[in-house]
C-alpha positions as CSV (number, residue, x, y, z in Angstrom):
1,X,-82.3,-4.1,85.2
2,X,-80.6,-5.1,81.9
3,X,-78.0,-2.9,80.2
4,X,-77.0,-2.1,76.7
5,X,-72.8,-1.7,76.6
6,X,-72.2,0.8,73.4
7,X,-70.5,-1.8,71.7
8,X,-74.6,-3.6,71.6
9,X,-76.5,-0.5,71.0
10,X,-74.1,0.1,68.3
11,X,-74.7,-2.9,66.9
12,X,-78.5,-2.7,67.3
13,X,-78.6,0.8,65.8
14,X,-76.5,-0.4,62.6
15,X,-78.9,-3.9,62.4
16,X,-81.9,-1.5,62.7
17,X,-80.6,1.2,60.2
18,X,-80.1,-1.3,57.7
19,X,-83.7,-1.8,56.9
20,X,-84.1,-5.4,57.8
21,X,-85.6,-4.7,60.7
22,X,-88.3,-2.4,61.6
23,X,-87.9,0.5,64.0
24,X,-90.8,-0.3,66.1
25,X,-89.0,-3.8,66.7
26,X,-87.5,-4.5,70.5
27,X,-85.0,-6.9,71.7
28,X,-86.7,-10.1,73.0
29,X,-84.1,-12.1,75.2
30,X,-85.1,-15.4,77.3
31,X,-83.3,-18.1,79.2
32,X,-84.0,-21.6,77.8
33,X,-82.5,-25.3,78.7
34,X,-79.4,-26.6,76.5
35,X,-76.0,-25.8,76.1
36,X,-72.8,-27.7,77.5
37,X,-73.7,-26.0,80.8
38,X,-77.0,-26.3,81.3
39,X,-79.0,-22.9,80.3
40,X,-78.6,-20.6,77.0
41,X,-79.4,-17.0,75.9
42,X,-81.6,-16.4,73.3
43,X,-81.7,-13.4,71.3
44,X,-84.3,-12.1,69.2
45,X,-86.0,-9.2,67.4
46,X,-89.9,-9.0,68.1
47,X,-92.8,-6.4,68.2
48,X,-95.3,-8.2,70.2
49,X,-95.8,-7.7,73.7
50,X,-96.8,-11.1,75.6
51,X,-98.2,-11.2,79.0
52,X,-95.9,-10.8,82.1
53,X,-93.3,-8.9,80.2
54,X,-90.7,-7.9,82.2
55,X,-89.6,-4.4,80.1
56,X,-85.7,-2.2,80.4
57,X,-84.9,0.6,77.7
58,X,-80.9,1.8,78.4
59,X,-79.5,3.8,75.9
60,X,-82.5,4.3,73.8
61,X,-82.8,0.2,73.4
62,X,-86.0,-1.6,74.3
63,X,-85.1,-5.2,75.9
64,X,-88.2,-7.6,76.8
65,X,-87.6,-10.6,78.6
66,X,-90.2,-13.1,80.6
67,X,-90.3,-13.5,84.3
68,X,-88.8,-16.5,84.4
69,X,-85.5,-15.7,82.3
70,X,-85.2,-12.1,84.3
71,X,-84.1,-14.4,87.5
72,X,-81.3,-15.5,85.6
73,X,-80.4,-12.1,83.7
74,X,-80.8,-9.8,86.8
75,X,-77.9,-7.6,86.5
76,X,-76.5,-8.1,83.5
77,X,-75.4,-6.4,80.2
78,X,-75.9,-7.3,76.9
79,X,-72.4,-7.1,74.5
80,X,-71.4,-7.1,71.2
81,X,-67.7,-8.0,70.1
82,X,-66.6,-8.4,66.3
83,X,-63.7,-8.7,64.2
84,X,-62.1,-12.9,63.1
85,X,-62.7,-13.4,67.1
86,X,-65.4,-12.1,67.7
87,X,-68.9,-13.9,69.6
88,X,-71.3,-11.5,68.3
89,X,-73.8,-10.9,71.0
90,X,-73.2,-11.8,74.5
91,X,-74.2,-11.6,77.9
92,X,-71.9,-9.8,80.5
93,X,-73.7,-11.7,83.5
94,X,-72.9,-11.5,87.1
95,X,-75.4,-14.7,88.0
96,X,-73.3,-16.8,85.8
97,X,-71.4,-19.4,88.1
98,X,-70.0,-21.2,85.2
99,X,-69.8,-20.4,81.5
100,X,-68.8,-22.6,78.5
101,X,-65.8,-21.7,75.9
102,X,-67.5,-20.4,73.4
103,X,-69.9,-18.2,76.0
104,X,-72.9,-19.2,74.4
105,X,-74.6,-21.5,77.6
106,X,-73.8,-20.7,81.4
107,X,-75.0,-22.3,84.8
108,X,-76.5,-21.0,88.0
C-alpha cells in the first residue's frame, strides 16, 4: 500500500482544481537510479495505464507505480510540506535506510 497524508491530497486536490491538470489524471510515481544516495522518487501526473501497474487510491487519490519501484515504496506515504522551507512533495518511507539532505534520493 501507498498512502496520501492530507497535507498531499491537499495539495493534489488544489493542483487538480486549478485546471492544469485534468481530473481523469492519476499520480504516476517510480523509483529510478541517481541521487547522492543511490535511488530517487519520481513524481508525475499521467492518464495512461501501462502493463503491470501496480494501482492504491487513499483518500480519493489514484497512485500508479510499476512493479519494480513498489519494492522500494512498500509502505510508504506520499507528503507535501510548503512555506520558505518547504520540499514540496516527499516520501515518508519506512524502506529508506539512508536519505540525503535535501530528501530528494534515499538507499536500501
Amino acid at each position: 500500500m501507498i498512502r496520501v497524508a492530507d497535507s498531499a491530497k491537499s495539495k493534489i486536490d488544489e493542483i487538480k482544481s486549478s485546471g492544469d491538470i485534468a481530473e481523469d489524471f492519476f499520480i504516476r510515481v517510480s523509483v529510478v537510479s541517481g541521487g547522492c544516495s543511490g535511488l530517487s522518487y519520481k513524481m508525475d501526473f499521467d492518464n495512461e495505464d501501462q502493463d503491470n501497474d501496480q494501482v492504491f487510491e487513499d483518500q480519493g487519490i489514484k497512485i500508479v507505480t510499476d512493479l519494480k519501484s513498489f519494492l522500494y515504496l512498500f509502505d510508504s506515504t506520499l507528503e507535501f510540506s510548503g512555506g520558505l522551507d518547504g520540499k514540496g512533495f516527499y516520501f515518508s518511507n519506512p524502506n529508506a535506510t539512508r536519505e540525503c539532505g535535501c530528501g530528494e534520493s534515499f538507499a536500501v
